[in-house]
KEKE-3310 file (N, C-alpha, C; in steps of 0.2 Angstrom, whole numbers, plus 5000, padded with zeros to 4 digits):
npx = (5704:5692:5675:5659:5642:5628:5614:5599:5585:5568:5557:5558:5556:5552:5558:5573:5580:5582:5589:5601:5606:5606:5615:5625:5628:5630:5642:5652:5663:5663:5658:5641:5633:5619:5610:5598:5584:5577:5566:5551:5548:5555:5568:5582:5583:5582:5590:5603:5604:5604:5617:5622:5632:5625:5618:5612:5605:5597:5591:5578:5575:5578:5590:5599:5603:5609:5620:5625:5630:5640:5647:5654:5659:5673:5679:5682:5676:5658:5641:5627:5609:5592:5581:5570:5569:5566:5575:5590:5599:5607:5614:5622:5638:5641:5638:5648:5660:5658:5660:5674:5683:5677:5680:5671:5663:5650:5639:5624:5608:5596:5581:5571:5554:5542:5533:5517:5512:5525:5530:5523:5512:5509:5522:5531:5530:5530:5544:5550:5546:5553:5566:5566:5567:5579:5588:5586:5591:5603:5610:5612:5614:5606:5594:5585:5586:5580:5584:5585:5597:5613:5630:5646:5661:5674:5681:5668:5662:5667:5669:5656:5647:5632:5614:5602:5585:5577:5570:5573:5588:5593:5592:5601:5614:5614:5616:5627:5638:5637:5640:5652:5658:5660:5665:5650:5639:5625:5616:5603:5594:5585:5569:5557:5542:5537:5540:5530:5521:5530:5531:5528:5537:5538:5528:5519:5516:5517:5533:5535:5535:5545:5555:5556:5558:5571:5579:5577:5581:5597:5597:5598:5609:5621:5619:5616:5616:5605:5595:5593:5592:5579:5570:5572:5569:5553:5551:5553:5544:5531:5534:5535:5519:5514:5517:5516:5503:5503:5516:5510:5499:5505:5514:5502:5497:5504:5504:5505:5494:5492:5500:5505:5506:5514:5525:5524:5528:5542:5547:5549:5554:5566:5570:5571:5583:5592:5591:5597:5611:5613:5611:5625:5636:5635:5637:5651:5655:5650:5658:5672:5671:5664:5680:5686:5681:5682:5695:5696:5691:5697:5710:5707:5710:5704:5692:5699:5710:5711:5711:5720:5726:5717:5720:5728:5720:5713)
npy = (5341:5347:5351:5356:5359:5361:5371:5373:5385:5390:5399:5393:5395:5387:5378:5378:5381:5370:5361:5367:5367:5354:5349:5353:5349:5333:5335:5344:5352:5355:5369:5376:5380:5391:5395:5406:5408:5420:5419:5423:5424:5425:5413:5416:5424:5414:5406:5411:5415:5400:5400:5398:5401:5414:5417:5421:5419:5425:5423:5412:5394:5376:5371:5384:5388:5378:5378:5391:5388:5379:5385:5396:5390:5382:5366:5351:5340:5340:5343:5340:5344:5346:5360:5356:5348:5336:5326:5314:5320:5316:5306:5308:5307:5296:5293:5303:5297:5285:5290:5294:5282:5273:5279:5284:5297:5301:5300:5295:5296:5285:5285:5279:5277:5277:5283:5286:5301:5307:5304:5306:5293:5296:5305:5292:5283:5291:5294:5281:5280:5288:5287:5272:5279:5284:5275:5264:5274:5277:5269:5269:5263:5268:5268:5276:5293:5302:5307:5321:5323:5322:5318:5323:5324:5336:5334:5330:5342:5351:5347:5348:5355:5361:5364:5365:5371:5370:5357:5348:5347:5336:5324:5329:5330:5314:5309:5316:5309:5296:5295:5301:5290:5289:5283:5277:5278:5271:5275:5268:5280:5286:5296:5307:5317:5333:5345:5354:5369:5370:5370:5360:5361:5354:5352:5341:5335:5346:5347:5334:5333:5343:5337:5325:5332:5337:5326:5322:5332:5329:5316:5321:5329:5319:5308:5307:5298:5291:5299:5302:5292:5287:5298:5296:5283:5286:5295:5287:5278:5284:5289:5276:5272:5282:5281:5268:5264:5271:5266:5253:5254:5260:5251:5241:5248:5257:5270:5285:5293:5299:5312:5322:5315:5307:5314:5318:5307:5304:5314:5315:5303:5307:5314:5308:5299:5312:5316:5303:5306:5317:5311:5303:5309:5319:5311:5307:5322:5322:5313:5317:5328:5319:5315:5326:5331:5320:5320:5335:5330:5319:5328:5334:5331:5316:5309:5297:5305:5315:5308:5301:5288:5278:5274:5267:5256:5238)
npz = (5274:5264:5267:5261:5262:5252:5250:5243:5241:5243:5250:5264:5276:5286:5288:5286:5296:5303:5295:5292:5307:5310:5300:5303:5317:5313:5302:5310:5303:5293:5280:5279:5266:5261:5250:5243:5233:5229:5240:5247:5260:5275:5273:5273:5285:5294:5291:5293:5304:5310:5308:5294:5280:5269:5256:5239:5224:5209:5199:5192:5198:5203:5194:5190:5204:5207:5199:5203:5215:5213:5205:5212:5229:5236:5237:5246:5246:5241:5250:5243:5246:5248:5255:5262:5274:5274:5272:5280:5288:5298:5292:5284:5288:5286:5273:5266:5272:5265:5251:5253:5256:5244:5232:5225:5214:5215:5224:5230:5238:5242:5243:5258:5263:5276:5281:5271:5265:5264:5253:5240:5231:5216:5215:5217:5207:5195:5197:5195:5184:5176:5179:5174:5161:5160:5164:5153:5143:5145:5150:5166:5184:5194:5207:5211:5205:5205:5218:5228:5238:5241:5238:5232:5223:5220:5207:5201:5204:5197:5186:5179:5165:5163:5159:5165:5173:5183:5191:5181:5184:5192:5183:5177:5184:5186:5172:5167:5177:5172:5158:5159:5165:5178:5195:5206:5219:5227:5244:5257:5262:5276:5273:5276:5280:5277:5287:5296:5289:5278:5263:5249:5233:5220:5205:5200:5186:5178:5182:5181:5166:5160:5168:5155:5144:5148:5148:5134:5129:5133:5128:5114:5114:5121:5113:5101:5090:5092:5095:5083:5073:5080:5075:5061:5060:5063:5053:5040:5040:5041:5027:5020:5024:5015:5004:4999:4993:4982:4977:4973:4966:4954:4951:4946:4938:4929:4930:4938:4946:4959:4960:4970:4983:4980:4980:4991:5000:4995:4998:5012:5015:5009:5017:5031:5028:5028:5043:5048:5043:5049:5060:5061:5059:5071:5081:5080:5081:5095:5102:5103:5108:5122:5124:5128:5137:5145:5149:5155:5166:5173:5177:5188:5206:5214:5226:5232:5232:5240:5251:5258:5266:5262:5249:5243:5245:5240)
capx = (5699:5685:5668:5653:5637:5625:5607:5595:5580:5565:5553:5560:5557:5550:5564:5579:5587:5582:5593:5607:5608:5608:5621:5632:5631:5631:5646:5653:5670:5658:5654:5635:5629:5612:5606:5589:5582:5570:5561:5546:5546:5561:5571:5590:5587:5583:5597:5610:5603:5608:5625:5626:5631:5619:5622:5607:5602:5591:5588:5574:5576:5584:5597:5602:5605:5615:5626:5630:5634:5647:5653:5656:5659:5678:5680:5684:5668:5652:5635:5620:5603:5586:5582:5565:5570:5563:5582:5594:5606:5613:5618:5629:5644:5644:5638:5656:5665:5659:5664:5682:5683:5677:5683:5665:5663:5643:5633:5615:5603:5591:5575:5567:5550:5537:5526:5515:5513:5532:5531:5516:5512:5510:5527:5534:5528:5532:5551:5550:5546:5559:5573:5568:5567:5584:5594:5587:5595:5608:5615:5611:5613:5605:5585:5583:5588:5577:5584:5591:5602:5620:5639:5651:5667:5678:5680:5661:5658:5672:5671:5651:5643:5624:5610:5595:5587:5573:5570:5577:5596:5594:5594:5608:5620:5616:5619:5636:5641:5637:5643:5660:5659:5660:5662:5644:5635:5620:5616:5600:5592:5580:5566:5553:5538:5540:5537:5520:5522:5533:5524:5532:5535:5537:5523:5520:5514:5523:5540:5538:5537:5551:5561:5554:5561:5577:5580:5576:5588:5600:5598:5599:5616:5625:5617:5613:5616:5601:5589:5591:5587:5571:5568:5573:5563:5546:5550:5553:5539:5525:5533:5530:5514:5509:5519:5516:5499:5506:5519:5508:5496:5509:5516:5498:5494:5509:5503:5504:5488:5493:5510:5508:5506:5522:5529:5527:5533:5550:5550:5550:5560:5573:5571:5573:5590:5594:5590:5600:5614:5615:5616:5630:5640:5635:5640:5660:5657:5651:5663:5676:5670:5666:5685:5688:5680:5686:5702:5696:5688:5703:5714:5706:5711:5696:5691:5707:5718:5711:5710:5728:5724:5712:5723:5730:5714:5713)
capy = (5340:5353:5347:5359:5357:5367:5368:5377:5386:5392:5399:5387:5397:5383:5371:5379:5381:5362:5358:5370:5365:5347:5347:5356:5342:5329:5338:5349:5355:5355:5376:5375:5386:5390:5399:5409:5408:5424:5419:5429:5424:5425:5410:5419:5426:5410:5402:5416:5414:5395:5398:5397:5406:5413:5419:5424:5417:5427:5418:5406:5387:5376:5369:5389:5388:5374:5381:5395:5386:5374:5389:5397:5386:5377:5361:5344:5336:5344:5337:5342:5343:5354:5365:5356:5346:5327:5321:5314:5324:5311:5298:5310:5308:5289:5294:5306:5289:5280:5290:5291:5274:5267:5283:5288:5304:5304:5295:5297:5294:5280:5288:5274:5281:5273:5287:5288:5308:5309:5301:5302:5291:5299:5306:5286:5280:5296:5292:5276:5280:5294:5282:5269:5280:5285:5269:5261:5277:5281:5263:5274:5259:5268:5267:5284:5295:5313:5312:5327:5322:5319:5316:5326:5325:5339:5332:5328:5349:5357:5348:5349:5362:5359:5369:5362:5378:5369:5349:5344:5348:5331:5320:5330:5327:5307:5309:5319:5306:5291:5300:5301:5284:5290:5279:5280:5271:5273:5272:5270:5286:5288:5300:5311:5321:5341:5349:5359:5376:5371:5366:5357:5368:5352:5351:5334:5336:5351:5345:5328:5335:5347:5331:5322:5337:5340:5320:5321:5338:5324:5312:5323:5330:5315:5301:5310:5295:5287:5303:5304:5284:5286:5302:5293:5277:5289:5300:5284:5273:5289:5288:5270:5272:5286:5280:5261:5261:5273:5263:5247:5255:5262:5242:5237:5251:5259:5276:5289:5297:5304:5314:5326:5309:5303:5320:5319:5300:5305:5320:5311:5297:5310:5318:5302:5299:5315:5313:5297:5306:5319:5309:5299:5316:5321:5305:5307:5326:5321:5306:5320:5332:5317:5313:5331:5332:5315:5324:5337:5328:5317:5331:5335:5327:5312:5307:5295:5308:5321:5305:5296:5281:5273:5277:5260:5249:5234)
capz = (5269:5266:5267:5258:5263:5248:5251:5239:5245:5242:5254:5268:5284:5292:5288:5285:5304:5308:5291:5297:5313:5310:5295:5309:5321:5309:5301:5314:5300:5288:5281:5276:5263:5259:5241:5244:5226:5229:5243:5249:5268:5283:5274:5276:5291:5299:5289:5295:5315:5313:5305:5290:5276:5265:5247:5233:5217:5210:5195:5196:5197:5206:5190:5192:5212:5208:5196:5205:5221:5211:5203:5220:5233:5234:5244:5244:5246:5243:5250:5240:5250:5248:5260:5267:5281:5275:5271:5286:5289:5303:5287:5282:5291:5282:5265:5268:5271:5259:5244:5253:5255:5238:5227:5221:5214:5214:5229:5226:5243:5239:5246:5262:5266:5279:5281:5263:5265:5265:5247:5238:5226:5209:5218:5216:5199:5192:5198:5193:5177:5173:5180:5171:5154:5158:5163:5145:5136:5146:5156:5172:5187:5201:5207:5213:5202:5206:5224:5230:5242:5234:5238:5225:5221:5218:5200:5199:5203:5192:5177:5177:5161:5164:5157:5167:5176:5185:5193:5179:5187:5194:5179:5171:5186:5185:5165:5166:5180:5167:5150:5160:5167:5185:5199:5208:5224:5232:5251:5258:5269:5279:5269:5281:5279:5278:5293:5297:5286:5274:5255:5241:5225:5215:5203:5197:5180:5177:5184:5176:5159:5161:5166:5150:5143:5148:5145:5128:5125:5135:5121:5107:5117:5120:5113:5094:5083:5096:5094:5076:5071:5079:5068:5054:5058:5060:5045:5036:5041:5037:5021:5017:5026:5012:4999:4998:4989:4976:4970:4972:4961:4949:4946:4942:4931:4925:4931:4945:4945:4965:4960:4975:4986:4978:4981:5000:5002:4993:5002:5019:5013:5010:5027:5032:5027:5029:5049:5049:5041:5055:5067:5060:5059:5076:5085:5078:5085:5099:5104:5099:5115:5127:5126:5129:5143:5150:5149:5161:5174:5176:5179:5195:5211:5213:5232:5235:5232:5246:5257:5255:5269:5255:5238:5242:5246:5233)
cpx = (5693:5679:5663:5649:5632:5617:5604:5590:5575:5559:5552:5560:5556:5554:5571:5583:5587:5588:5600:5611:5610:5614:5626:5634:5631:5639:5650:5660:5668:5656:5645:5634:5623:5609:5601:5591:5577:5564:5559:5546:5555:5566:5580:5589:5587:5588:5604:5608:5605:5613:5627:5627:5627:5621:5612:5607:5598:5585:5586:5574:5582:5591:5599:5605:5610:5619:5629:5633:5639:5652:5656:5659:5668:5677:5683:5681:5664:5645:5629:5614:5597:5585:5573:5566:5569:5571:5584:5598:5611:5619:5623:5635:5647:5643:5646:5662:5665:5661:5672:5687:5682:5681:5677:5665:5658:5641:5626:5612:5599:5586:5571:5563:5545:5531:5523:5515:5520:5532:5527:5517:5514:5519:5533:5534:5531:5541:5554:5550:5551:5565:5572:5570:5573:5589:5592:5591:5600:5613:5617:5609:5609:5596:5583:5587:5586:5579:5589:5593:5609:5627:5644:5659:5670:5679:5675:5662:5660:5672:5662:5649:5638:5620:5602:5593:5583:5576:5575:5587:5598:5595:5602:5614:5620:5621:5627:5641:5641:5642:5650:5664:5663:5662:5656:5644:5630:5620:5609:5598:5585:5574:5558:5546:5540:5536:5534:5524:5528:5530:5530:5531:5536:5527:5523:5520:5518:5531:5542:5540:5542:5557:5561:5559:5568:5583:5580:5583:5594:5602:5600:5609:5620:5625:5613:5610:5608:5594:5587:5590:5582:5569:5567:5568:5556:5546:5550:5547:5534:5528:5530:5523:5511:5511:5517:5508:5502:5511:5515:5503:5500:5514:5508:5496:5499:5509:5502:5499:5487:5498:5510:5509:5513:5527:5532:5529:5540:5551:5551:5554:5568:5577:5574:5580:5596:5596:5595:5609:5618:5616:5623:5637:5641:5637:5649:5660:5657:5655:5671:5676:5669:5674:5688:5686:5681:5691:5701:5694:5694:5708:5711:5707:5706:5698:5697:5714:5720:5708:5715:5725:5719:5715:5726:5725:5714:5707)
cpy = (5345:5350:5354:5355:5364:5366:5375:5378:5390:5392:5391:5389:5393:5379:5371:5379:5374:5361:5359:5366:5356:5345:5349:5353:5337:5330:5343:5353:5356:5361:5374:5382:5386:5396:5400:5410:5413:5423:5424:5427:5425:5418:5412:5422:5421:5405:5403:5417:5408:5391:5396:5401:5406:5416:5418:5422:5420:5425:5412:5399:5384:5374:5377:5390:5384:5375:5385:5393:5382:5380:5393:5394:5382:5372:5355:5339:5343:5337:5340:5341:5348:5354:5362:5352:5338:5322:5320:5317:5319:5309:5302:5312:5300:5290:5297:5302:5285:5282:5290:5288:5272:5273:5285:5294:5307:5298:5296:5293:5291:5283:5281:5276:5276:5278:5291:5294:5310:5310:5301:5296:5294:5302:5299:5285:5285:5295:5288:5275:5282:5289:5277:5270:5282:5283:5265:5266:5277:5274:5266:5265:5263:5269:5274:5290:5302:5312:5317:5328:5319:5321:5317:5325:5330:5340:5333:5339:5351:5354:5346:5356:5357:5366:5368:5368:5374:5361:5346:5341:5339:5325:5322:5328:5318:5307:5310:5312:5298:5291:5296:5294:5285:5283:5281:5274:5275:5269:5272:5275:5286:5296:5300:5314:5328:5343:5354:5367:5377:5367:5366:5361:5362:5349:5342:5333:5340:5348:5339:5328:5338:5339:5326:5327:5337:5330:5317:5325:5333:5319:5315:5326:5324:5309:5302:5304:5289:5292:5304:5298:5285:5291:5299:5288:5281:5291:5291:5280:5279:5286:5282:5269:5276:5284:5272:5260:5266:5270:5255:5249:5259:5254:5238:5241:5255:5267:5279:5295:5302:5306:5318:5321:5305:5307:5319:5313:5303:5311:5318:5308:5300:5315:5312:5302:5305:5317:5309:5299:5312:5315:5303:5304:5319:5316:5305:5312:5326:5317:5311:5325:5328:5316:5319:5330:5327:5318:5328:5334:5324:5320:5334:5329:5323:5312:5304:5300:5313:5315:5299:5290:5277:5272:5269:5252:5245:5236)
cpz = (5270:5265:5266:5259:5259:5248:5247:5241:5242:5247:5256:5274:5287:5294:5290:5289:5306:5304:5294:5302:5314:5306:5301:5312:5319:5305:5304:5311:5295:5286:5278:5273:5259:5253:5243:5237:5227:5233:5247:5258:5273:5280:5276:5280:5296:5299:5292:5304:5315:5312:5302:5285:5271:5259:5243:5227:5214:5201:5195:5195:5200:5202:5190:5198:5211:5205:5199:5211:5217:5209:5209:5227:5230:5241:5241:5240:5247:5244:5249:5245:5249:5257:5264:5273:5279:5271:5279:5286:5294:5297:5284:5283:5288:5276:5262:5266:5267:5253:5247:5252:5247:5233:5223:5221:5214:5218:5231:5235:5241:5246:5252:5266:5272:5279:5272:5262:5263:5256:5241:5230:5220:5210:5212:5209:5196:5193:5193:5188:5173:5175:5177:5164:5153:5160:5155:5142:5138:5149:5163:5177:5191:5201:5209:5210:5202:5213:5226:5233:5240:5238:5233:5227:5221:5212:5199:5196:5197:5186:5175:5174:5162:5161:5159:5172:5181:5189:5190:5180:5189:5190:5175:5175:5185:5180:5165:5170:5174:5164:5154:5164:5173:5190:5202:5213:5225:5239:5252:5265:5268:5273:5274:5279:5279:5284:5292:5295:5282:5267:5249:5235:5221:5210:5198:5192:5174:5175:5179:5170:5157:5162:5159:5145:5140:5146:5139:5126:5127:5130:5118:5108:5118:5117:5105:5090:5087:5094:5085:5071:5072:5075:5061:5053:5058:5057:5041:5035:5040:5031:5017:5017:5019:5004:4996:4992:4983:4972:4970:4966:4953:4943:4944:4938:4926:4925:4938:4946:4954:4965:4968:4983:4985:4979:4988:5003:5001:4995:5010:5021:5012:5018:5032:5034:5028:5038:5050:5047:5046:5059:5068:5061:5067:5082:5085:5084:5093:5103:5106:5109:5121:5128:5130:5137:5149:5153:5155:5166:5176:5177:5185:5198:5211:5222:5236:5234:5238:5250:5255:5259:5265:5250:5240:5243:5239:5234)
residu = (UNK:UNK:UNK:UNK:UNK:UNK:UNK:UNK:UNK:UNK:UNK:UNK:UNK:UNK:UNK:UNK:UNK:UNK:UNK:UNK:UNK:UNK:UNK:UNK:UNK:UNK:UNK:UNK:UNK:UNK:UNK:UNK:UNK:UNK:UNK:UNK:UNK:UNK:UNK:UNK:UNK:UNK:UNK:UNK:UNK:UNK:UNK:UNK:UNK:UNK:UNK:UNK:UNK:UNK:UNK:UNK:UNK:UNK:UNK:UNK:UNK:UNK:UNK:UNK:UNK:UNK:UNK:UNK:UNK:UNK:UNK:UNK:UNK:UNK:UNK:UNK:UNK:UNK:UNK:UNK:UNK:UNK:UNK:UNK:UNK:UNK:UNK:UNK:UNK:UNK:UNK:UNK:UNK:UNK:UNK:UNK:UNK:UNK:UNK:UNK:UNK:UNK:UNK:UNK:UNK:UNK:UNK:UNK:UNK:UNK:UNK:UNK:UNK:UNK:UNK:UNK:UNK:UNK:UNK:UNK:UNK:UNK:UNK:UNK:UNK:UNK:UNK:UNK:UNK:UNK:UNK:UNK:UNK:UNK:UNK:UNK:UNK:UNK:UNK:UNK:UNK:UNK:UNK:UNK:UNK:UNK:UNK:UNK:UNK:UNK:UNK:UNK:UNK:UNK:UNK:UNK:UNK:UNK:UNK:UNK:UNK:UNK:UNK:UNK:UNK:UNK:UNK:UNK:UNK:UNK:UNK:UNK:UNK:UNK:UNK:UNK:UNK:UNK:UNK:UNK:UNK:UNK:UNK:UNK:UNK:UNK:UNK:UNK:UNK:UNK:UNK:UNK:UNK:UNK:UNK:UNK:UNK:UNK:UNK:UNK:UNK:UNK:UNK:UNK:UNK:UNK:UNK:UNK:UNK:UNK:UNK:UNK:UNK:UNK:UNK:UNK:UNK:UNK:UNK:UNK:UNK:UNK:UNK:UNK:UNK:UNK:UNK:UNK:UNK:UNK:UNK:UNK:UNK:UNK:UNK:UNK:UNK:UNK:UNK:UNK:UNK:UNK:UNK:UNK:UNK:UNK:UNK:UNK:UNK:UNK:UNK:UNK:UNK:UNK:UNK:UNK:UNK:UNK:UNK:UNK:UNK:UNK:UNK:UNK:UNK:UNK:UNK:UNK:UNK:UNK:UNK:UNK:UNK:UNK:UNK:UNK:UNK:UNK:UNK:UNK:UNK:UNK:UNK:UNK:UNK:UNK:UNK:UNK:UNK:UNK:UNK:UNK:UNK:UNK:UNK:UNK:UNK:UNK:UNK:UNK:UNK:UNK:UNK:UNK:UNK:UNK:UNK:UNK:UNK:UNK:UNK:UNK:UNK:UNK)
# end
């Protein structure tokens, strides 16, 4: 069994030998490969002095580092981690196990901080928020949903198409695992502060709405006939809004003395159902491409198959 360890980077000199070195005694069979995304300081020669391989991205964001490492990389298991030091690396000789054992193809690190720095608020809530807005749309079970510490499959890797370049990479893998009705767990892990001379690139506001973003493109991508009802309910409800006293005044007087008022109700109202009418169309289409795509992910090997002693656990 191969075990990939991918870690994406971005000015991470201060980090990226502890990560290294710890995935290595943590997983000592385990290759570790490290994606420099165009950083400006010593991240790949500290990477490459503590043995691992390093490889180039030079397109910026980490949903593009992580595309090319899936598309690159072959293994069994791959274990997703950033490149700044405040994951365990220990817990990953059990998180390993545990997709084995249950046959998960996406195991998500439920983030357990003590020290506030590690985590900051706006940090929290801001999670909180985005994971709540994408278990209502999506029937997403797991509470940590932006962490970047992860347990793949072989299947998960090779049949994910994503187009998220930035943060947002991390809602798209939940989603995909969903969509295809994955098995999933969560473990909880230990979650650190960054060590002295390394600085967080997530922008809070920034990032957050990029995830807002790519959530939405999410919907309107898998979940159409949901994106385009609410269309239809705003476009329709302006129209009533603009339209209601004209025909209330058209039944007491028998005259439409606002036509261009009556224009833009029935111009709305037809938007409306025109709205509603896509996304009745693109619901078929889409249903049509998830089977497809079921198709392929269950023609890769899953977990129980590159670890035969489980394939028989009830």
């Amino acid at each position: 069994m191969n075990i990939a360890v991918l870690v994406p980077c971005y000015n991470e000199e201060a980090a990226i030998a502890t990560v290294v070195r710890d995935f290595k005694s943590a997983l000592p069979d385990a290759i570790i490969y490290v994606y420099d995304n165009n950083s400006r300081d010593r991240t790949m020669a500290r990477a490459r002095e503590a043995g691992a391989v390093v490889r180039s991205e030079t397109r910026q964001g980490k949903g593009n580092v992580v595309r090319r490492m899936f598309a690159d990389v072959e293994a069994d298991i791959y274990v997703l981690v950033d490149g700044d030091d405040t994951y365990d690396a220990g817990a990953a000789k059990d998180m390993v196990a545990r997709v084995l054992e249950t046959g998960a193809d996406l195991l998500t690190a439920r983030r357990i901080h003590t020290d506030a720095a590690a985590y900051r608020m706006g940090h929290v809530l801001g999670n909180r928020l985005l994971t709540g807005l994408t278990a209502a749309l999506f029937q997403v079970r797991l509470t940590d949903m932006l962490s970047g510490y992860r347990i793949f499959s072989r299947r998960f890797v090779k049949s994910f198409p994503f187009t998220a370049e930035g943060f947002g990479i991390e809602t798209e893998l939940t989603v995909h695992a969903v969509r295809l009705m994955m098995p999933m767990a969560e473990m909880d892990t230990r979650y650190k502060e960054r060590p002295v001379g390394s600085v967080s690139k997530l922008n809070t506001w920034v990032d957050g709405f990029r995830i807002l973003r790519t959530i939405a493109h999410l919907v309107r991508e898998e979940r159409p006939l949901v994106f385009f009802t609410v269309a239809f309910l705003i476009l329709a409800a302006f129209s009533l809004f603009v339209g209601t006293p004209v025909v209330s005044e058209y039944l007491d007087t028998g005259q439409v003395p606002r036509l261009p008022t009556a224009v833009l109700a029935t111009g709305l109202m037809l938007l409306a159902f025109l709205a509603l009418t896509c996304g009745l169309i693109l619901d078929m289409v889409t249903r049509g491409r998830w089977e497809q795509k079921r198709m392929a992910y269950l023609a890769i090997p899953g977990p129980l198959d590159v670890n035969p002693k489980h394939a028989d656990k009830p």
